[in-house]
N, C-alpha and C positions, 0 to 999 in steps of 0.2 A: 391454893392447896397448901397447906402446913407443912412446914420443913422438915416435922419429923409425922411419919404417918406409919400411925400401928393400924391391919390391916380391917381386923373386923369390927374396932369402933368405927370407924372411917367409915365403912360400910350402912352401920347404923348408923351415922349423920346423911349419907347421902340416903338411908332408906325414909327418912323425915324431908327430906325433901320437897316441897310443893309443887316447883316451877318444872312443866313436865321435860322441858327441852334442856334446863337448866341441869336436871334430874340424870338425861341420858348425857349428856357433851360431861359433865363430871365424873358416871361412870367410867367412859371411856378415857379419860383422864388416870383415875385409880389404876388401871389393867395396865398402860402406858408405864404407869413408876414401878409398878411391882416386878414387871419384866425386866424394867432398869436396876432392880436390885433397889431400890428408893425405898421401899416400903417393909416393915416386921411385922412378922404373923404374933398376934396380942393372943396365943391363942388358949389361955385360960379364963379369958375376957367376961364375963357375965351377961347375955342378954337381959333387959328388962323392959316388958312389955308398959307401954304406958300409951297416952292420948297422941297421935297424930301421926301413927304408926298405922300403913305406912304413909307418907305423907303423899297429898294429890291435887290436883287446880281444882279451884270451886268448880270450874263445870270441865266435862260430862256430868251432865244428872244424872244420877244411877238409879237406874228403874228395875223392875223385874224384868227376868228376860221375856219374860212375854207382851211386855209392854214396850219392847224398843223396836221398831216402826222397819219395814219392807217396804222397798221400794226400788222399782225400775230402772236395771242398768243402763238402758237405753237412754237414759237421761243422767245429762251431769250431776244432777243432787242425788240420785241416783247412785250415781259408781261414786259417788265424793259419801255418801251415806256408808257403803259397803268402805272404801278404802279409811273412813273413818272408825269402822267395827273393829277393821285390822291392826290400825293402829294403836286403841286402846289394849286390844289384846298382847301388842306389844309391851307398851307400857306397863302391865300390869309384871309381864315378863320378867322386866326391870328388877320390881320390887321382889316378886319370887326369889330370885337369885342371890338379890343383896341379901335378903330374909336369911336364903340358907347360908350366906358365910356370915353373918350377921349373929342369927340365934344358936346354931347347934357346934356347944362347945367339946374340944381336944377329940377333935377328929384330925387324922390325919391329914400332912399340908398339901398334898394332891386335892383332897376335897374343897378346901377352901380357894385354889389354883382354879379349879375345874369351873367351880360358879362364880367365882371372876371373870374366866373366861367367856360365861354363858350371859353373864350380865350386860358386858360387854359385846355383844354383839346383840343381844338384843335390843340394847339401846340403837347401835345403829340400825338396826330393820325401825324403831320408831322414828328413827329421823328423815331416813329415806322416805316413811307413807307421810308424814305428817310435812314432807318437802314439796311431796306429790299433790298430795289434801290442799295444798297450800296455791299449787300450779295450778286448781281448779275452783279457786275462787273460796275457798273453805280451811277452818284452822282446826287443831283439835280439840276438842269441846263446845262445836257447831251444834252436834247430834247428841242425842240420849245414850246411853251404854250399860250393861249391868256389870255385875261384881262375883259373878259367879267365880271365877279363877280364886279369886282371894277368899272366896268364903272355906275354900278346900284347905288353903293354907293356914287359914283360922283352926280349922280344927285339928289340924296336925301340927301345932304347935309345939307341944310335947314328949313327939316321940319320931326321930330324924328317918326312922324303918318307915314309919306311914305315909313322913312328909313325901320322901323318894318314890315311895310306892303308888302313892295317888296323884300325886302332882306333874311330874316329868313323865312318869312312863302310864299315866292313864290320862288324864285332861289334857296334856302337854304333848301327846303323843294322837289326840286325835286330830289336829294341826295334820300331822302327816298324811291319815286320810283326805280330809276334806281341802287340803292347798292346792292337789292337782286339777280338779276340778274348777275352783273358784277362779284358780290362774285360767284356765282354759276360758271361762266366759269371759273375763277381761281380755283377754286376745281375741275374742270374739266380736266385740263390740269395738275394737281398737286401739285398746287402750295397753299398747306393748308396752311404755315403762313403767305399766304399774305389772302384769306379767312377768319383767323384767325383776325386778322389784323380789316377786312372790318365786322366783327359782332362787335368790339370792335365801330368803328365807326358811323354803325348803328343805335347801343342802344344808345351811347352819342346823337348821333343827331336828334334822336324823341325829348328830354330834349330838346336841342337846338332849333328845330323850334316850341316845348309849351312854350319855354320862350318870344319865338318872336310872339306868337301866344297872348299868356297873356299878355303882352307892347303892341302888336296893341290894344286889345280890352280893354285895361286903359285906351288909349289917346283916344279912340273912344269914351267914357264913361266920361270921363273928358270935349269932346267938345260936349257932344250932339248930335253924331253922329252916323247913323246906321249900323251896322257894314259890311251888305252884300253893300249894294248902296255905300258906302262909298271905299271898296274896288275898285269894278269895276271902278269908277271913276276915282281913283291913278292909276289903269293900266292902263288906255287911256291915261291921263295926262298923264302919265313918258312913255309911249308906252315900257310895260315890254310885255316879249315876250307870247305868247297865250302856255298854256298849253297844251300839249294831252298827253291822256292815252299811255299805262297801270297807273293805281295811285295802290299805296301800300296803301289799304284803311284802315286795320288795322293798321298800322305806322302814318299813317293821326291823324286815331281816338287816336292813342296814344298821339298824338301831340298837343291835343286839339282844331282840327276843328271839329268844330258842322257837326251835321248830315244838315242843309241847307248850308254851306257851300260847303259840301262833294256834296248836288245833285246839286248846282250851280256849279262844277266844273266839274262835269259829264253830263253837259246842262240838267238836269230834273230841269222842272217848279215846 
């Protein structure tokens, strides 16, 4: 790591990146100096998008999500398939984060604080599965995977109210639905330290999508703008995908979505 480290270039070398483990153990490095005071916020810095962005190991082959393969807990390729889903969706995690302290410039230095913080720890939930994948005979980049997380990121490139808006508290937020359940069959079948694992992930990521939850309703509050109408509108614009239930409503309410959020997402008027 360089002796003098300005906070969101830094970011965008590690969001270039290739080597995935390389990728997270780095993050979690960056979060370490910044805490120590080691680190300045560069933060008139220019993003610029260019080739290799963000950076990724040749494989997982990225396929459609309809083309990446189901298969049986009950069996070790099986739960090594599933804990390898996890993982990439960790990884991709990763680059989200670094992305937002990375791209969106003279935001306040809580924001840039806040997804360091998210960066780092998500790098450790990819370490932890891709520790596990590993305790089961499997690395990551064994399985197929799609790219749907980053294509959202892609198109909010532009505008830090959409990123927030669609990313952490909509695609990043359905994590909180679907983890209790996924944990649950993994304990089912036996497999407690990957269970074990997916509470660790859980908890970080309530934090994670009230961060994203507090940054939307900043920018929402900074333009003027109402925070329910305001919403629906980015997801027509961006055409993000339509939610259904089950919602983990206490995980929600952890997250800081208002209770009219909560019955706008559950269609009550």
């Amino acid at each position: 790591m360089p002796s003098a480290l300005e906070l969101r270039s830094y970011a965008g070398e590690l969001l270039r990146e290739t080597e995935a483990q390389a990728k997270a153990d780095r993050t979690m490095d960056l979060r370490t100096a910044w805490l120590a005071g080691q680190v300045a916020l560069d933060i008139k810095a220019i993003a610029v998008d260019e080739p290799g962005i963000p950076g990724r190991p040749a494989k997982p082959l990225l396929v459609a999500p309809r083309e990446v393969g189901r298969r049986s807990m009950v069996t070790i390729e099986g739960r090594a398939a599933l804990i390898h889903a996890l993982a990439h969706i960790e990884f991709n995690a990763i680059n989200l984060a670094l992305d937002a302290v990375w791209r969106f410039e003279e935001m306040p230095v809580d924001f840039y604080a806040d997804w360091l913080k998210v960066a780092a720890e998500e790098a450790l939930h990819f370490s932890l599965l891709s520790a596990h994948l590993q305790s089961l005979g499997f690395s990551y980049g064994d399985f197929a995977a799609h790219n749907s997380l980053w294509e959202m990121a892609e198109k909010t490139t532009g505008d830090v109210l959409a990123r927030m808006a669609l990313v952490p508290r909509t695609l990043e937020a359905r994590g909180l639905d679907a983890t209790p359940g996924v944990r649950s069959k993994l304990a089912q079948v036996g497999d407690v330290a990957a269970a074990d694992i997916l509470d660790i992930i859980l908890r970080d990521e309530i934090g994670h999508v009230d961060i994203g939850n507090r940054w939307y309703h900043w920018c929402c509050e900074q333009r003027g703008l109402d925070v329910l109408t305001t919403y629906q509108e980015l997801t027509q614009r961006y055409k993000a995908p339509v939610l259904r239930g089950p919602f983990n409503l206490e995980a929600r309410r952890q997250a800081g979505f208002m209770e009219s959020e909560i019955a706008a997402l559950r269609g009550e008027s």
